[in-house]
Each structure stands twice: as structure tokens, then as C-alpha cells.
C-alpha positions in Angstrom: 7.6 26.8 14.5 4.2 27.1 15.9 2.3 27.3 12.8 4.5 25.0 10.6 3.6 22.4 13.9 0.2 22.0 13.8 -0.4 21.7 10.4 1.7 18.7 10.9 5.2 20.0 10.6 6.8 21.7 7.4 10.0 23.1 6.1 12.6 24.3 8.7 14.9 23.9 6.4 13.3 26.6 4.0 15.4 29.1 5.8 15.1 32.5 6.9 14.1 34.4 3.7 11.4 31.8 3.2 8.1 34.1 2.4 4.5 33.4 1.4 5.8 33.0 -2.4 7.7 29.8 -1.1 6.6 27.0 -3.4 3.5 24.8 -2.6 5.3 22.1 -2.7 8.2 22.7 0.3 5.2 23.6 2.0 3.4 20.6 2.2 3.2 19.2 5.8 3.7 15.8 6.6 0.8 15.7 8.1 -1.4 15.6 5.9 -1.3 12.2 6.0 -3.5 12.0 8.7 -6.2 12.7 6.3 -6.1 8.8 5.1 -5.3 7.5 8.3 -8.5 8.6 9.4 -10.5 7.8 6.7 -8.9 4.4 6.2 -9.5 4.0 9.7 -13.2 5.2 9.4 -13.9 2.7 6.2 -12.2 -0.5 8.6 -14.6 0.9 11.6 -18.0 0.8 9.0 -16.1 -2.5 8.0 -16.8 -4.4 11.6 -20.2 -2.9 11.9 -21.2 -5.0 8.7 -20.0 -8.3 10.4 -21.9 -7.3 13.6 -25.5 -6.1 12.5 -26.2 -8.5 9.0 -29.2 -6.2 8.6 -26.8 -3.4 7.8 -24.2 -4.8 6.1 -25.6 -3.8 2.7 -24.9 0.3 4.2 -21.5 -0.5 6.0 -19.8 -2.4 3.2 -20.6 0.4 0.7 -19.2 3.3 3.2 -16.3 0.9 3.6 -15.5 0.7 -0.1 -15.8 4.2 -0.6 -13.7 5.5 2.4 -10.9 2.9 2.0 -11.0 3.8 -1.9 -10.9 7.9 -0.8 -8.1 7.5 1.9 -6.3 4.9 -0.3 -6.5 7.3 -3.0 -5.4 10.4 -1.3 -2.5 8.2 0.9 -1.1 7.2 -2.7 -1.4 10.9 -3.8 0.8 12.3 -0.8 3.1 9.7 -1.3 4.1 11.1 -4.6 4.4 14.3 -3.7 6.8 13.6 -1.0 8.6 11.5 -2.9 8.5 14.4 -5.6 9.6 16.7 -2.6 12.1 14.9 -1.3 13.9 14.7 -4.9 13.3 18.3 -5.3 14.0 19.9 -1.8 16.4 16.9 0.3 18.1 19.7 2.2 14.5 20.5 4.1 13.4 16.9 4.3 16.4 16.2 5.9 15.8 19.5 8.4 12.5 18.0 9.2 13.8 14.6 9.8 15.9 16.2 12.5 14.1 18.3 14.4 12.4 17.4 17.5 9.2 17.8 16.8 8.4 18.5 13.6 10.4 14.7 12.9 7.4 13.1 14.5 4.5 14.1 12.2 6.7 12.6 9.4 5.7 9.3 11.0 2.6 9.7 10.0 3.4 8.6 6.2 5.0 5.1 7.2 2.3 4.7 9.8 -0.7 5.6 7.2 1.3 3.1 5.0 1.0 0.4 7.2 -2.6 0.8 8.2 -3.3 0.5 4.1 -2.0 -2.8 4.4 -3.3 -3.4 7.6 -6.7 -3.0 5.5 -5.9 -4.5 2.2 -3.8 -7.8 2.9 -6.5 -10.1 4.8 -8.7 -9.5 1.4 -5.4 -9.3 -0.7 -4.9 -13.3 -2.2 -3.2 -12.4 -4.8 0.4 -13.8 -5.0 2.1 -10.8 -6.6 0.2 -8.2 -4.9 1.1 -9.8 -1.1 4.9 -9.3 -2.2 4.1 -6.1 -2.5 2.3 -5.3 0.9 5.2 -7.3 2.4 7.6 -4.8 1.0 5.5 -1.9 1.5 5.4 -3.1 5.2 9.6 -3.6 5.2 9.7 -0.1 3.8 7.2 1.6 6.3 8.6 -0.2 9.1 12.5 0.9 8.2 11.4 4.5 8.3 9.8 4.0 11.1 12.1 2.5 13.0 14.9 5.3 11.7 12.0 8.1 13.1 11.6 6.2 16.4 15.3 5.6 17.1 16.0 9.0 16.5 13.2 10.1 18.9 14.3 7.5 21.7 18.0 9.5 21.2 17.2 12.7 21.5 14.7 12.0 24.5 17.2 9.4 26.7 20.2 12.2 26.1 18.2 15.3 27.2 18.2 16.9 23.8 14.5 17.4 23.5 13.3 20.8 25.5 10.5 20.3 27.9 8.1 22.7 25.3 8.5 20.2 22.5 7.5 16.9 24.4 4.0 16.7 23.2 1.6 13.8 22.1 3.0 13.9 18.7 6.0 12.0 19.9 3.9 9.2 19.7 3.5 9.0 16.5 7.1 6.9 15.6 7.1 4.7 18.5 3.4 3.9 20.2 1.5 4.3 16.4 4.0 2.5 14.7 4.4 -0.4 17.4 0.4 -0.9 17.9 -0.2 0.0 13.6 2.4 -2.3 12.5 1.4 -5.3 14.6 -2.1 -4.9 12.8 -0.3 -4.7 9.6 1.9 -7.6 10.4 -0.8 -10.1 11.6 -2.8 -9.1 8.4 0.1 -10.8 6.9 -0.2 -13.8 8.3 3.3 -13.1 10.8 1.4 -13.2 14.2 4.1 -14.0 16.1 5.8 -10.8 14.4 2.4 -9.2 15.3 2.9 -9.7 18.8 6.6 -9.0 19.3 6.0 -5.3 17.7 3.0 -5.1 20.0 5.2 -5.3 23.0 7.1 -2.9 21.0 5.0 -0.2 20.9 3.5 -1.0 24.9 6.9 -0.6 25.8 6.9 2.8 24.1 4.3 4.1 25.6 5.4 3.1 29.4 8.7 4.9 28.6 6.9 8.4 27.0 3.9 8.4 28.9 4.9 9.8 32.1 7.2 12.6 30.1 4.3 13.7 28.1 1.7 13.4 31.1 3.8 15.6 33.1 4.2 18.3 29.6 0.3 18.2 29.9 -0.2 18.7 33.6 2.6 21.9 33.9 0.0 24.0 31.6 -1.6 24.6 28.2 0.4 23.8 25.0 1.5 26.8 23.0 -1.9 27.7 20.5 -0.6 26.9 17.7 0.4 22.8 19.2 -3.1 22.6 20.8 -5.1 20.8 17.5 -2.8 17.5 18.1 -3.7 16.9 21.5 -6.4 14.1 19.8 -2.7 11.9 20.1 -3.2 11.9 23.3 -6.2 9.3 22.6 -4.2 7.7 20.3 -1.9 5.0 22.7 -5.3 3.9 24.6 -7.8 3.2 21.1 -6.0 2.1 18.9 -3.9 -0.2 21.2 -7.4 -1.9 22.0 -8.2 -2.2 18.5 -4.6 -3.8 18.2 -6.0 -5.9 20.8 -8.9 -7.2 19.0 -6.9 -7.6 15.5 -4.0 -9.8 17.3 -6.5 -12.2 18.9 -9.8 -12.8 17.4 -11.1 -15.2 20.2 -10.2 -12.3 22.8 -13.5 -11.7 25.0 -15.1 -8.9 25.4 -14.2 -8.3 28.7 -10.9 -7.7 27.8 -11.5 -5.1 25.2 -14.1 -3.2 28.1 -10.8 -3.5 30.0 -8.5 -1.6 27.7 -11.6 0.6 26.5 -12.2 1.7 30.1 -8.3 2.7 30.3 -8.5 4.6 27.2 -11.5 6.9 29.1 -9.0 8.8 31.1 -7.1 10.1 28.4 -10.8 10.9 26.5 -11.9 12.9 29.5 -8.9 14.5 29.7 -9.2 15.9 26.2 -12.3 16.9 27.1 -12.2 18.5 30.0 -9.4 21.1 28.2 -11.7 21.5 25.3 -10.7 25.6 25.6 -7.4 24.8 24.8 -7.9 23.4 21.3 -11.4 25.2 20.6 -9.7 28.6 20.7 -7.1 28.0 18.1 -8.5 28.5 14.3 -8.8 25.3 12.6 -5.9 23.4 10.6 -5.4 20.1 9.0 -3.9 19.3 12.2 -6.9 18.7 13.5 -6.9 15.8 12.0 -5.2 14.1 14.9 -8.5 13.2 16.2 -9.6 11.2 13.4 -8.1 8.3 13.5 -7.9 7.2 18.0 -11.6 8.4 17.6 -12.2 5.6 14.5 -10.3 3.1 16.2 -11.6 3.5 20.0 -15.1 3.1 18.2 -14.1 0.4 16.1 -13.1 -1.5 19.7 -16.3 -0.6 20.6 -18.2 -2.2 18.2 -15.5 -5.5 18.4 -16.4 -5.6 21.9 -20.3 -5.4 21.5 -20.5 -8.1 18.7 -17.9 -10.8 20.7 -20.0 -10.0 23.8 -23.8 -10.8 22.1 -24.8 -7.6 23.6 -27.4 -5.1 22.0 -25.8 -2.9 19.1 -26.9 0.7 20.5 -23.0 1.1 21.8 -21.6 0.4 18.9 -23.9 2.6 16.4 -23.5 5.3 18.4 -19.8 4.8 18.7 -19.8 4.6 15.4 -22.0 7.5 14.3 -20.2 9.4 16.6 -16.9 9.0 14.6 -18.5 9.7 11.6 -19.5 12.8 12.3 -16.3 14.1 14.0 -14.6 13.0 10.9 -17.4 14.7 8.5 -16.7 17.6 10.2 -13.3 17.4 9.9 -13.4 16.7 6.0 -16.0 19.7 5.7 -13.6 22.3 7.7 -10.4 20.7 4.9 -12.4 21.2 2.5 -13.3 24.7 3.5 -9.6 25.7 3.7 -8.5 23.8 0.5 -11.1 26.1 -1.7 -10.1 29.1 0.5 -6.5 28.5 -0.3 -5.2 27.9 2.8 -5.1 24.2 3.1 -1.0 24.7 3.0 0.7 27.0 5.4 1.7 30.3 4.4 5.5 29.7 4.8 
């Protein structure tokens, strides 16, 4: 289970006899979709640097285009193919979906789904094209809301062992509260917005004292150790939730949430043996996205605060080169043939 969970989660379900010659397609993990959620994420970060610095806007708009084009373009891709995989291979879908741990990365399609419109309905006017982001955003937020109840369950009734909580149950209930409220309010339904907002606070108050207390008893097992980047996730992109739901929010109110999301940074940090020492994977990837989005609060709370722009390039640079990195490494493995897990 190790390997199969930190490239996002693949195919329990692909039983026993399942060997390297097990067909690419029942190994594709669900989360790969991180891949676009970071990049998307990336593109809407470059996207607020053009409104704060004018002088660069030029720069920032073009990244913007071309990462949200990239991410779009790779999100649609994976779509397909899960579609295509769930069609051809139900029995381990359905294996995934319930299992513990693994379930939780699938969350990552309806949440990557929801940051796309998130991105693409406040420049979306359209009529046609809005009814679709409002029943791509039905859709997302049905499976997410089937992932997260089914998470909720197994936690309140005991049947998750202590060696699967991990930061990736964060990914039905905390992403797709604070991720959906974005979407939502790009909509136009802010008073939707806000009650899924609450949502996915109250989410985090009722898991973040299980998973703290995961963390604290010791290291997670090697293979686990690349998704501890969702432990940033609650804290940044909950601030950048913040800034999407109220426009006229100062800045000292984003400083406020950014300075809570600094415990959880420092405590990535300070266990940076844990994840250094296992051999990179796409699940990696979990950083990309809480690093896009705590920058991208960083730079909302520079520009509403008139204060000098250093913060936020840096932020921003920063990000970009943890995610360049991170594309660099895929691409490695993808040429190398081992994008996919071997089982």
C-alpha cells in the first residue's frame, strides 16, 4: 500500500496476482491530478501579481495564460482517462473509493475541477459556457461530498487505523470546503461561498487535532512521507479563500491567517529528513498547490496593504521554482518510464 499511496493512491482492487505487466491504465493514480492543481494554482498566483505591480503585468499575464492553458489541458486529459478507467476497471475504482486512504487522493479530481472554475468563471460571460461551470461545480461538489461523507464515517466510527490518518484526509473535506467556496463565489453565489467556507473550517477543527497527534507519535511510513506538503494545505489556501470571499478584506486580516499558516510551514520544515530521504514521485506534488496559494495570499496581502512588492515577488518566485522543480523531476520520470507505479 505504501508505494500505490504516495503516488497518490492506485488499484487495490487489482488483486493479488497484479504484476508489473498490469495495464497502464488500472495503474493510473488519482493523484495525478495534483499536477493541474498546482499549476492552475501557479497561473491564478502570476494572475494577482499582474494586478499588483502594472509594470509587470505584461510578464504575469502571459505566465498566467500559459499555466492555466497547461494545467487546464492536462486536468481535462486525466479526466478522460478516469472516466475511460472507470468504464473499463469499476471493480478497482470502486476498491479505491473505499479504502481509507487511498479514497482521499481521489478527491483530488473534484477538487482540481473546482479550482478550474474557480479560475475560468469570473472571465467566463458567456451564457452557455456558465451553465456549464455551474454543472461542472454540481458534479465536483456531489463527489466530493460522497468522498468526505465517507471519510467523516469511517473516522467518527473508529474504522480508520491510527497508521492511515495522514494529511491526505484533507483532501475531501478541508480542500473541498475552502476550493469550492472559491469556485462558488466565482459564480456569483457568495452566500453559498461562505456557507461551504464554514464547511470546510469546521472540517479542519474536527481532523486537525487527529492528524496533529499522527504527526507528533513519529515519522510517517517512507513511502507516505511526499504528502506531508497537505499539511500546509488547510492554513494557505484557506487564507487565499479568505481573500477570494471578501475583496475589501484588509490586509491585516490575511497577515493574520498567513501568520497561522507559519506553524504548519515550519513544521514541514523542520522534518525535511523525513520526505528528503524517500526517492521522488508524483506525490510530491502535494506541495504545489498550499505553496501557490500561501504565496498568492501573500501577494493579496501586499497589494491591499500599499506596502512595497519585495514580499510578494519573492513569494512568488519562490513557488515557481518549487513547482519548476517539481515539473522537471515528472518529467524526468515520465521519459524514464516510471511516471506510473509498477503495480
Amino acid at each position: 500500500m505504501g508505494e500505490r499511496a504516495a503516488s497518490g493512491g492506485t488499484a487495490t482492487g487489482a488483486g493479488p496476482t497484479a504484476t508489473a505487466t498490469t495495464p497502464w491504465l488500472q495503474r493510473l493514480p488519482a493523484g495525478l491530478f495534483a499536477i493541474p492543481l498546482g499549476l492552475i494554482g501557479l497561473a491564478a498566483t502570476w494572475g494577482r501579481v499582474g494586478r499588483a505591480d502594472p509594470d509587470a503585468a505584461s510578464l504575469a499575464v502571459g505566465l498566467q495564460l500559459a499555466l492555466t492553458a497547461l494545467g487546464t489541458a492536462l486536468w481535462a486529459l486525466l479526466c478522460a482517462l478516469w472516466l475511460l478507467k472507470l468504464l473499463r476497471h469499476s471493480d478497482q475504482v470502486r476498491g479505491l473509493w473505499g479504502h481509507p486512504l487511498q479514497g482521499s487522493f481521489l478527491a483530488l479530481a473534484p477538487v482540481s475541477s473546482l479550482l478550474v472554475v474557480a479560475v475560468a468563471a469570473p472571465a467566463t460571460s458567456h451564457e452557455v459556457l456558465r451553465v456549464a461551470l455551474h454543472v461542472l461545480v454540481a458534479l465536483a461538489l456531489a463527489m466530493q461530498l460522497s468522498i468526505a461523507w465517507r471519510v467523516v464515517a469511517q473516522l467518527t466510527t473508529g474504522r480508520i487505523a491510527a497508521e492511515q490518518v495522514t494529511p491526505a484526509l484533507y483532501l475531501p473535506t478541508v480542500a473541498g470546503g475552502f476550493v469550492g467556496a472559491m469556485a462558488l463565489q466565482g459564480l456569483g453565489l457568495h452566500g453559498w461561498a461562505v456557507l461551504l467556507f464554514g464547511v470546510g473550517l469546521g472540517a479542519w477543527a474536527l481532523l486537525e487535532a487527529r492528524i496533529l497527534h499522527r504527526l507528533f507519535a513519529g515519522p510517517l511510513p517512507l513511502p507516505l512521507r511526499p504528502t506531508l506538503g497537505l499539511e500546509l494545505a488547510p492554513t494557505s489556501v484557506g487564507a487565499l479563500a479568505l481573500a477570494v470571499l471578501w475583496p475589501q478584506l484588509p490586509a491585516d486580516a490575511l497577515l493574520v491567517a498567513l501568520g497561522i499558516g507559519t506553524g504548519p510551514a515550519l513544521a514541514v520544515l523542520a522534518r525535511w529528513r523525513w520526505w528528503t530521504e524517500t526517492p521522488f514521485s508524483p506525490g510530491f506534488w502535494s506541495f504545489s498547490f498550499p505553496v501557490a496559494a500561501y504565496a498568492g495570499a501573500i501577494v493579496e496581502a501586499v497589494h491591499r496593504g500599499g506596502w512595497p512588492l519585495l514580499p510578494a515577488w519573492l513569494a512568488v518566485l519562490l513557488a515557481t521554482a518549487v513547482i519548476a522543480y517539481l515539473a522537471w523531476r515528472t518529467l524526468g520520470l515520465a521519459l524514464a518510464g516510471r511516471l506510473l507505479p509498477p503495480t
